[in-house]
TIVO-2410 file (N, C-alpha, C; in nm, 3 decimals):
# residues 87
REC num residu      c1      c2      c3 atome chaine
REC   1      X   1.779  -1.393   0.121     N      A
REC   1      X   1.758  -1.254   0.081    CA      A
REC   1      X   1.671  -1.181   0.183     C      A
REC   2      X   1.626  -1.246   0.253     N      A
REC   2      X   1.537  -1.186   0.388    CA      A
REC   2      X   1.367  -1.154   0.322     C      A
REC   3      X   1.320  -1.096   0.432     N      A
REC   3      X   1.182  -1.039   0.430    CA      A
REC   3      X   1.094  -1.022   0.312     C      A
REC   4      X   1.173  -0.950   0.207     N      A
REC   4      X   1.068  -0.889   0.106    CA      A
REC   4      X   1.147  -0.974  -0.021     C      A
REC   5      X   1.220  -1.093   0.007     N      A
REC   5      X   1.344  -1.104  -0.131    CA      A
REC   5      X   1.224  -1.152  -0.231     C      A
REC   6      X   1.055  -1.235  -0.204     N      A
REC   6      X   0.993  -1.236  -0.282    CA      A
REC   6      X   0.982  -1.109  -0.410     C      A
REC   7      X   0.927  -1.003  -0.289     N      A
REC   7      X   0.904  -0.906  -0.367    CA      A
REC   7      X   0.993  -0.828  -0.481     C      A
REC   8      X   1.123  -0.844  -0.431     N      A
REC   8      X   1.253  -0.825  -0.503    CA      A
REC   8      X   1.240  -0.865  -0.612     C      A
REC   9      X   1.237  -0.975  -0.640     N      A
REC   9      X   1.212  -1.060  -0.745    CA      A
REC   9      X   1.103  -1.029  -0.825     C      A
REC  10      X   1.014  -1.022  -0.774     N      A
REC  10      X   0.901  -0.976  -0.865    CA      A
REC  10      X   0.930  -0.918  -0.990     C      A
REC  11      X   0.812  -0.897  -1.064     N      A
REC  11      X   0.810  -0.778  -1.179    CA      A
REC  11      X   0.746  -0.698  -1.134     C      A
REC  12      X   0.714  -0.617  -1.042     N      A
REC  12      X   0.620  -0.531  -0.994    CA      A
REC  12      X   0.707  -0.406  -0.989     C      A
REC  13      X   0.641  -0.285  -1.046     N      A
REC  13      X   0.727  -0.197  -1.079    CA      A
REC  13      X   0.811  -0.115  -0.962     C      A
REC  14      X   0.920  -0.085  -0.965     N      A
REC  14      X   0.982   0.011  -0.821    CA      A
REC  14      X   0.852   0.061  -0.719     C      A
REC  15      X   0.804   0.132  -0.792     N      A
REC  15      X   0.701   0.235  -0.733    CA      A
REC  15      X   0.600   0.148  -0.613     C      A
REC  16      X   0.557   0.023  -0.712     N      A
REC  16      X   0.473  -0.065  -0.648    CA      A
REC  16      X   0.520  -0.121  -0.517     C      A
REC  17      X   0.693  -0.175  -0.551     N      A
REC  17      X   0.792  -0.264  -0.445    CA      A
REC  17      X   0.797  -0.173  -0.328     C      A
REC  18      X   0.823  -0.041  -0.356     N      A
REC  18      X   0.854   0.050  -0.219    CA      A
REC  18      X   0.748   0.062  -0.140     C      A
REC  19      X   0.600   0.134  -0.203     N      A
REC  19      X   0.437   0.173  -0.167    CA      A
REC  19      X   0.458   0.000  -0.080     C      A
REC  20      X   0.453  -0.171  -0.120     N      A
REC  20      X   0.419  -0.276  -0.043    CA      A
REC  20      X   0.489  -0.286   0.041     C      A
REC  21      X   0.592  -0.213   0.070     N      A
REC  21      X   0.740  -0.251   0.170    CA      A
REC  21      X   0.675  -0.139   0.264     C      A
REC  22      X   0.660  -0.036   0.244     N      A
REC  22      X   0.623   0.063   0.318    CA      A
REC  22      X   0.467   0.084   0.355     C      A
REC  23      X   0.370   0.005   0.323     N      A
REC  23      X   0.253  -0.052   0.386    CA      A
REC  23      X   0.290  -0.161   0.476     C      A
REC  24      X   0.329  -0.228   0.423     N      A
REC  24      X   0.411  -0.362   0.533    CA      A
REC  24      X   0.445  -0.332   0.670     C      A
REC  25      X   0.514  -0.228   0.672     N      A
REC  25      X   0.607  -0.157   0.743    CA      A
REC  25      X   0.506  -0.129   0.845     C      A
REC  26      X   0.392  -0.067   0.801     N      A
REC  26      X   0.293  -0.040   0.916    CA      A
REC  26      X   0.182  -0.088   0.938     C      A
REC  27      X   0.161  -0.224   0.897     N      A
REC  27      X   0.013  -0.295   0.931    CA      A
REC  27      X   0.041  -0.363   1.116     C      A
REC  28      X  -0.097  -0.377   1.143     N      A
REC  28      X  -0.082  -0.445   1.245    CA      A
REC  28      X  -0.114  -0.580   1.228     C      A
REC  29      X  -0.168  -0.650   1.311     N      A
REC  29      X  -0.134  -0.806   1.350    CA      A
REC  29      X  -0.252  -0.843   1.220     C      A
REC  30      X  -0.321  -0.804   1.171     N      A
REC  30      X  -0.442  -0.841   1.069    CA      A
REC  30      X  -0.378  -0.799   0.891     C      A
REC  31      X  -0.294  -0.724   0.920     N      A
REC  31      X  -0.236  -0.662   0.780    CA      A
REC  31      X  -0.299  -0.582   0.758     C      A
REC  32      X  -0.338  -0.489   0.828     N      A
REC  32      X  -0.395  -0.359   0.774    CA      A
REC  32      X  -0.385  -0.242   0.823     C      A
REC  33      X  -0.349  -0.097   0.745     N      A
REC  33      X  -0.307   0.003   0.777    CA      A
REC  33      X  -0.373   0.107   0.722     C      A
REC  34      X  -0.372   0.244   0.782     N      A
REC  34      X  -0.423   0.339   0.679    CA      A
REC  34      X  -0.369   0.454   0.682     C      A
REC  35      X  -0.267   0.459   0.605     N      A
REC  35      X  -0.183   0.577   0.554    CA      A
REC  35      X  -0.242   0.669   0.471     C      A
REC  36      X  -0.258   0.783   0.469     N      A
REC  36      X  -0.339   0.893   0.352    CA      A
REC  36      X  -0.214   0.876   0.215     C      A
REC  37      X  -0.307   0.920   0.122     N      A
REC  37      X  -0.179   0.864   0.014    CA      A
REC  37      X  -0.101   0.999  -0.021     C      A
REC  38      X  -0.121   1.107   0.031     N      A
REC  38      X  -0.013   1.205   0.080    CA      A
REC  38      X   0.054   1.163   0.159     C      A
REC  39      X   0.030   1.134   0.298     N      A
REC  39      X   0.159   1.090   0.342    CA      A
REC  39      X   0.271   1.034   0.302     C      A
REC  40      X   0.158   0.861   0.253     N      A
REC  40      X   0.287   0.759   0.207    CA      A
REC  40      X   0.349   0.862   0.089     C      A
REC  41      X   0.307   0.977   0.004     N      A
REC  41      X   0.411   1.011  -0.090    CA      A
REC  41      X   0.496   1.087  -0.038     C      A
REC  42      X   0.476   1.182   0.057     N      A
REC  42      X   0.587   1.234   0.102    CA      A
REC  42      X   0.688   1.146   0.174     C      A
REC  43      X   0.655   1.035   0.280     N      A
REC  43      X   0.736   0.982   0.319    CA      A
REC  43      X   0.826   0.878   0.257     C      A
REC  44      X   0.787   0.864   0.121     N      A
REC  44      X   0.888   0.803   0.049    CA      A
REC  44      X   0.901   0.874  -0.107     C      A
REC  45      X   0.906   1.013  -0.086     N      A
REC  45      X   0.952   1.125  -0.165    CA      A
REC  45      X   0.926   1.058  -0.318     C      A
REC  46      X   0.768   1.033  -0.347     N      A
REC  46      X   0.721   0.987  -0.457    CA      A
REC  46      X   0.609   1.097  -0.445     C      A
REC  47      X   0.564   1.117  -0.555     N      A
REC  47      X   0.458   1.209  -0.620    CA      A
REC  47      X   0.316   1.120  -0.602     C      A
REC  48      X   0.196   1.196  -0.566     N      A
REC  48      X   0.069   1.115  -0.531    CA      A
REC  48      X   0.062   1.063  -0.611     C      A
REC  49      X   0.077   1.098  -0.763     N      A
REC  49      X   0.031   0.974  -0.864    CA      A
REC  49      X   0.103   0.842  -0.859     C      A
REC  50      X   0.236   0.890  -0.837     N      A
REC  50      X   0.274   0.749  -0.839    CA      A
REC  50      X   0.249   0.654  -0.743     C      A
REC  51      X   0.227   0.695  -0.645     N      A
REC  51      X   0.171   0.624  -0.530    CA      A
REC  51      X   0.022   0.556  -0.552     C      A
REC  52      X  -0.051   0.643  -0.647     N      A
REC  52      X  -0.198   0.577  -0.696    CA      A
REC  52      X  -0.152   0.463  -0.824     C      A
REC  53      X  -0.080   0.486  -0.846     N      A
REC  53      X  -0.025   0.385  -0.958    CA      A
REC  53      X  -0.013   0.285  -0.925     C      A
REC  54      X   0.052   0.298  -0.821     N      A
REC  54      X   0.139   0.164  -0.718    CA      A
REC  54      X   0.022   0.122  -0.666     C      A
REC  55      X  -0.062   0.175  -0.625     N      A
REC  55      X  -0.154   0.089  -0.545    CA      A
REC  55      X  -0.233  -0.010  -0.590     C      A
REC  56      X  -0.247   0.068  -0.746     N      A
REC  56      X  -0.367   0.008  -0.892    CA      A
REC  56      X  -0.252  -0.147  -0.873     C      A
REC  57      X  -0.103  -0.107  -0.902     N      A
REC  57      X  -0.042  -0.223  -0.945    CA      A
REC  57      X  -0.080  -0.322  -0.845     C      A
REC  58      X  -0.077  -0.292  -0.701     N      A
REC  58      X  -0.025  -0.425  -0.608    CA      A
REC  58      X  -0.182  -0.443  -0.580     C      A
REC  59      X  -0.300  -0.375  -0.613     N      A
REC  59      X  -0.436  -0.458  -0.647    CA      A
REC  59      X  -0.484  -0.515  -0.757     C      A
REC  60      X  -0.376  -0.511  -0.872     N      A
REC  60      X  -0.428  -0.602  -0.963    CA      A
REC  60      X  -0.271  -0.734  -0.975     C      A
REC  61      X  -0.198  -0.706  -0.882     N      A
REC  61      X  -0.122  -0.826  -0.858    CA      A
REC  61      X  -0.207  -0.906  -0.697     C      A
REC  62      X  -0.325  -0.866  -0.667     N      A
REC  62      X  -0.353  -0.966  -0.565    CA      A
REC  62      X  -0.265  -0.957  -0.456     C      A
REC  63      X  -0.212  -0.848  -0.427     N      A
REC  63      X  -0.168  -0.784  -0.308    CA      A
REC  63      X  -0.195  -0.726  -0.184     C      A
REC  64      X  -0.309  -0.684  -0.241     N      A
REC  64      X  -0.363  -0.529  -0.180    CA      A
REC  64      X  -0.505  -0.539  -0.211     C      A
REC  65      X  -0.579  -0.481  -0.078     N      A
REC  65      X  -0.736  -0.490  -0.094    CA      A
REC  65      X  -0.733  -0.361  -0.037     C      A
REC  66      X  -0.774  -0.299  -0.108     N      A
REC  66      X  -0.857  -0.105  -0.038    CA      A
REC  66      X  -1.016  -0.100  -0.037     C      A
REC  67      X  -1.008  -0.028   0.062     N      A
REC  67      X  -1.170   0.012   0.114    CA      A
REC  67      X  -1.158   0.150   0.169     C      A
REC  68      X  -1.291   0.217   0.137     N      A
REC  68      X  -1.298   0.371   0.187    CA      A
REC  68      X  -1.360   0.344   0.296     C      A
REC  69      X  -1.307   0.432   0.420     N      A
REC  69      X  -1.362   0.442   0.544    CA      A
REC  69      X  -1.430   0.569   0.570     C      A
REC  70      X  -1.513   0.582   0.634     N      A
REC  70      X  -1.590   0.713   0.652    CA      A
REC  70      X  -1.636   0.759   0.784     C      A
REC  71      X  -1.594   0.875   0.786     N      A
REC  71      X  -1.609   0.952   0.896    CA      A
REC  71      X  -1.792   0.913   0.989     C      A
REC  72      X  -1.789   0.960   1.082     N      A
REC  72      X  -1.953   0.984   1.157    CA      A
REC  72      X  -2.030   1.053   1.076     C      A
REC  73      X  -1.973   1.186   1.013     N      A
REC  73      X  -2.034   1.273   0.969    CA      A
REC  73      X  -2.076   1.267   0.803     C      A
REC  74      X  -2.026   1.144   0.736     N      A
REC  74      X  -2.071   1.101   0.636    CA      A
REC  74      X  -1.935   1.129   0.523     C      A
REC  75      X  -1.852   1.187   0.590     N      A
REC  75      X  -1.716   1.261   0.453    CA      A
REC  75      X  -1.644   1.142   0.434     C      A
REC  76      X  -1.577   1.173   0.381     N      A
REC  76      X  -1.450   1.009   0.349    CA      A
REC  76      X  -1.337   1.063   0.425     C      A
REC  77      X  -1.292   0.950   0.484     N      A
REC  77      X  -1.182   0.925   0.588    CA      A
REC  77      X  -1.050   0.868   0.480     C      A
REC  78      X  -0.954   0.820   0.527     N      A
REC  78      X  -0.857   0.765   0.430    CA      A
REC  78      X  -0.860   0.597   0.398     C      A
REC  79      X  -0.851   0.607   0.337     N      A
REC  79      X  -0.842   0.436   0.258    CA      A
REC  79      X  -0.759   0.332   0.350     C      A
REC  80      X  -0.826   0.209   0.404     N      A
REC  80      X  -0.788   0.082   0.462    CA      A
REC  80      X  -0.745   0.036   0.369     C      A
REC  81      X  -0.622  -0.041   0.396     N      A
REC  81      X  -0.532  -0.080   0.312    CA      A
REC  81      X  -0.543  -0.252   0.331     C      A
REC  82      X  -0.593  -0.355   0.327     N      A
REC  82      X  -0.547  -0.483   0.354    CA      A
REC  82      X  -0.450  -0.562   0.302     C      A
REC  83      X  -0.359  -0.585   0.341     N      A
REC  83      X  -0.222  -0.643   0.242    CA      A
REC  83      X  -0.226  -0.797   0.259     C      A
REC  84      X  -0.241  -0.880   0.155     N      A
REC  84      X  -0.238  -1.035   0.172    CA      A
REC  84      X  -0.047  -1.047   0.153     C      A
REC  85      X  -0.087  -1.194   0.193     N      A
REC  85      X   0.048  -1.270   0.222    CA      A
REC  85      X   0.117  -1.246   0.063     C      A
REC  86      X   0.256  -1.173   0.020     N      A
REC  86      X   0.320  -1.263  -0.129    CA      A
REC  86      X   0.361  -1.365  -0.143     C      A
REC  87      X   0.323  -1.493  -0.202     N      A
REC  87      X   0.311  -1.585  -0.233    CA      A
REC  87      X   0.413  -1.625  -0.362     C      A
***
């Protein structure tokens, strides 16, 4: 089934499967990326909530580790995404 057929399988809801396929899509060699979660919704023509949904899901499936990054100037930058291996 290739690449993601774990995830296929899963029970993890659509929303969740697309948001981990499409983080995937852009981590580098450590698994980690940082997409604004506007972006990832426009670029996969999902609504911000659902994209915050998805994220809740694939961090309480042990997927996904987020951290806020912050600017020099003290503001918040966009969220580091760390994606572990699916198992």
């Amino acid at each position: 089934m290739g690449y993601f057929s774990k995830i296929y399988a899963s029970e993890l809801p659509h929303g969740a499967k697309a948001v981990y396929m499409y983080l995937k899509d852009r981590c580098n060699a450590e698994g980690q990326c940082y997409p604004a979660i506007g972006t990832i919704a426009r670029e996969l023509n999902l609504s911000r909530r659902t994209v915050e949904r998805a994220i809740q899901d694939l961090e309480k499936a042990g997927l996904l580790q987020k951290e806020q990054r912050w600017r020099e100037n003290g503001g918040r930058s966009s969220l580091l995404y760390t994606l572990t291996e699916y198992s």
